[in-house]
Backbone as CSV, one residue per row, in Angstrom:
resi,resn,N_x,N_y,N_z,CA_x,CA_y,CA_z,C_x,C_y,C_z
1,UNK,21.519,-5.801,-6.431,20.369,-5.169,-5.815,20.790,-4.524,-4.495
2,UNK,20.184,-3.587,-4.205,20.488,-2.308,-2.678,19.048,-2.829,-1.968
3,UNK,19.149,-2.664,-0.900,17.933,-2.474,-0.148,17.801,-0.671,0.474
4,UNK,16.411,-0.579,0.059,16.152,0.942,0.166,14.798,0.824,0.774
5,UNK,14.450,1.471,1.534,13.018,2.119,1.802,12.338,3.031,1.851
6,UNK,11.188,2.929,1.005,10.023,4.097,0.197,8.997,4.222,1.326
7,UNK,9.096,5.842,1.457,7.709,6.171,2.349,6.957,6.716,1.344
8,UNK,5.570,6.667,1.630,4.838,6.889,1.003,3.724,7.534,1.541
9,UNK,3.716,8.933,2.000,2.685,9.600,2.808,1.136,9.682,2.025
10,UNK,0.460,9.337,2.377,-1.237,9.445,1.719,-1.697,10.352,2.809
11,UNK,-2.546,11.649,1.747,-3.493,12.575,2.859,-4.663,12.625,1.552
12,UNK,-5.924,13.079,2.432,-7.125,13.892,1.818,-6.317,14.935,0.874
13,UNK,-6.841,14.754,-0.019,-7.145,16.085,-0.952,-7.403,17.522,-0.440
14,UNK,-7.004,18.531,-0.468,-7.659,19.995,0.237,-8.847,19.642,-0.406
15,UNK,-10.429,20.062,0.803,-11.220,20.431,0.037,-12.183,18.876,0.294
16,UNK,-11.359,17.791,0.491,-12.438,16.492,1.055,-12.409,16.210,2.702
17,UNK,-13.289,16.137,2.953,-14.191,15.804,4.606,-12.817,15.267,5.426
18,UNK,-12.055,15.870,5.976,-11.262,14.595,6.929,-12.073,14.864,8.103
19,UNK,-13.007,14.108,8.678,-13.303,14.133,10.365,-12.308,13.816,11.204
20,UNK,-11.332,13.018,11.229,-10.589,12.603,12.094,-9.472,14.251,12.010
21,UNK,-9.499,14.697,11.110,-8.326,15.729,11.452,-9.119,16.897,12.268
22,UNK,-10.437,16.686,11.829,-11.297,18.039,12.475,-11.382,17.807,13.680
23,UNK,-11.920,16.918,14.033,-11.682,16.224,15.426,-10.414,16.600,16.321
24,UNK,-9.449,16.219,15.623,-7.811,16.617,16.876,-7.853,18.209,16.536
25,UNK,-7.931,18.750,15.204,-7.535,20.052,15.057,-8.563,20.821,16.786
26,UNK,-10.038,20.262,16.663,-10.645,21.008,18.175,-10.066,20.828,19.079
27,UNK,-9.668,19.687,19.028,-9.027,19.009,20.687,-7.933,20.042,20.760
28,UNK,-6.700,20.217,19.712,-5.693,21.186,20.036,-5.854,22.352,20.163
29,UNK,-6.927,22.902,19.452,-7.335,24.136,19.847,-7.994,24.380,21.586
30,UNK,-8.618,23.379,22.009,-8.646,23.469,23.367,-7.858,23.509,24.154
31,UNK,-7.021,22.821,23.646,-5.685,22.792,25.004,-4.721,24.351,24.729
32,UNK,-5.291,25.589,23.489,-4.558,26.681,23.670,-3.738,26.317,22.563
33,UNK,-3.429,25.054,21.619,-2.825,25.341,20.573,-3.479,26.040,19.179
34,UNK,-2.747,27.106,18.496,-3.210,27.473,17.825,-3.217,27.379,16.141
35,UNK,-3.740,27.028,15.394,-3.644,26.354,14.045,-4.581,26.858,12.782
36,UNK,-3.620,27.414,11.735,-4.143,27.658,10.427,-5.659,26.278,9.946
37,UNK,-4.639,25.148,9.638,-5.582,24.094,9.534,-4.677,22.666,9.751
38,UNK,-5.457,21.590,9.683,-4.760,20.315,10.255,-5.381,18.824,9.312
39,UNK,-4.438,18.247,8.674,-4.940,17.405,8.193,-4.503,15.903,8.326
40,UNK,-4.968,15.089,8.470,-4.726,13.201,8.619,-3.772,13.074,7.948
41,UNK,-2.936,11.927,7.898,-1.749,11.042,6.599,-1.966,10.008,7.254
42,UNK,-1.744,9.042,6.847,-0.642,7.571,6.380,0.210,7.523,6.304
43,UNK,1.017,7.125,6.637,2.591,6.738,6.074,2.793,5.015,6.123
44,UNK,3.157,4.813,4.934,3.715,3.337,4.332,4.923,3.613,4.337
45,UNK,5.417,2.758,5.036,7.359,2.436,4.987,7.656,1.254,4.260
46,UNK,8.066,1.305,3.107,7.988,-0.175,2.843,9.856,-0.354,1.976
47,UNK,10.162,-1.344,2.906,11.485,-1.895,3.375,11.534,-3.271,1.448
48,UNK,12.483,-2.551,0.695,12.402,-3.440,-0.851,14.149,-3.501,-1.454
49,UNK,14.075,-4.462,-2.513,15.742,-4.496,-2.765,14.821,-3.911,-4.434
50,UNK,15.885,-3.018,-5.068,16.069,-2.497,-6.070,17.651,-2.332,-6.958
51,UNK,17.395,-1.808,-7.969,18.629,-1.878,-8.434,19.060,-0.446,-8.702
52,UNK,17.996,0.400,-8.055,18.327,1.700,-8.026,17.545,2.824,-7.401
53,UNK,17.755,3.754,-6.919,16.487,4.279,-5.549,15.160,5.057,-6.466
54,UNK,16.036,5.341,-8.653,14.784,5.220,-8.768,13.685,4.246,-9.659
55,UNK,14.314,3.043,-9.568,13.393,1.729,-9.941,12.925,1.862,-8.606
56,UNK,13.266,1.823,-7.111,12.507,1.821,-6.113,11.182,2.606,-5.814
57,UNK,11.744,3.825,-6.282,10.855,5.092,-6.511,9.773,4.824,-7.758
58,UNK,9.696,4.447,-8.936,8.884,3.383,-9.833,7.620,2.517,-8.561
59,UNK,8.742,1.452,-8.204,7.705,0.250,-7.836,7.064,1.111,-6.684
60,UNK,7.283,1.697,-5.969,6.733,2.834,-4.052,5.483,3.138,-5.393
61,UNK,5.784,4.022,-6.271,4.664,4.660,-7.202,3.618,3.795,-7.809
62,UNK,3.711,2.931,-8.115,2.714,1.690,-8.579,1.929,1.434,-7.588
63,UNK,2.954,1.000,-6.052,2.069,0.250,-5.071,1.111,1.787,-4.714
64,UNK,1.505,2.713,-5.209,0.850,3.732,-4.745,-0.400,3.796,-5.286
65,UNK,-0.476,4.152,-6.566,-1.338,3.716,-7.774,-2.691,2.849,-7.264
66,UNK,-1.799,1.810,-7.141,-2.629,0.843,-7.304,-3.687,-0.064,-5.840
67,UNK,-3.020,0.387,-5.118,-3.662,0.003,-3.667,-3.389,1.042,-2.839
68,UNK,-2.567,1.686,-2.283,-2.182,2.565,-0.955,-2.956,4.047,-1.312
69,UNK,-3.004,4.590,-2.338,-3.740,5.952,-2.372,-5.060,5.845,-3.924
70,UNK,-5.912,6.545,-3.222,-7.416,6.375,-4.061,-6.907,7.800,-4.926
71,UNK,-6.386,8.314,-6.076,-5.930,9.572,-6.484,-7.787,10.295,-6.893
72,UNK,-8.897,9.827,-6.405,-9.716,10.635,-7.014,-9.782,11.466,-5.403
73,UNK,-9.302,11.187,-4.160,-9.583,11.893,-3.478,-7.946,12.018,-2.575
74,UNK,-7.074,11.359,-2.979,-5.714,11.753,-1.946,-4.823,11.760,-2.458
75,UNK,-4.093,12.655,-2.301,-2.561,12.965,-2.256,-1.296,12.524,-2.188
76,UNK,-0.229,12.256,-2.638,0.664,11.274,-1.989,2.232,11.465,-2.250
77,UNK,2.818,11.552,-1.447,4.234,12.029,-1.753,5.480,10.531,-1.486
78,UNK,6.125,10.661,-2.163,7.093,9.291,-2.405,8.570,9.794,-1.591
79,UNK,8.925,9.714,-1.137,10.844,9.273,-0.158,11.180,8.300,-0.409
80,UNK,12.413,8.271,-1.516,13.371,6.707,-0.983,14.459,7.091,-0.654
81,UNK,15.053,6.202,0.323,16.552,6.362,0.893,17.339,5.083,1.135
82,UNK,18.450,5.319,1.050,18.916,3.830,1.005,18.959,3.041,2.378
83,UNK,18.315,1.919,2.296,18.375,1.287,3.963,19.673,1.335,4.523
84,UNK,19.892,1.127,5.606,20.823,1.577,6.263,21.408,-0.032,7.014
């Protein structure tokens, strides 16, 4: 077994309510930054021994599945790399 760790970014869906991103997107626009559009994530780092980065990439996808992202409304992109 390797030890590797899977990020696992979760965002809104284009198209569902993020307030919290609408919220900073004004704030940056006040301070003079200027922006197409701006949206929230998550990121899960989760530190696992595997027997390969993509059985790691498997189990990151399950925990994804199954607790860390709701797929009727978010998004979610998988990274594994080998721990260091």
């Amino acid at each position: 077994m390797t030890a590797f760790t899977a990020t696992v970014t979760v965002r809104l869906k284009r198209g569902v309510l993020d307030p919290e991103a609408e919220t900073t997107q004004r704030s940056l626009e006040r301070l003079g930054f200027e922006l197409n559009d701006l949206r929230s994530a998550d990121v899960f780092e989760l530190d696992l021994d595997a027997d390969s980065a993509e059985d790691a990439a498997e189990r990151a996808e399950e925990m994804a599945q199954r607790l860390l992202a709701n797929p009727t409304i978010h998004d979610y992109d998988i990274e594994v790399a080998q721990a260091e």
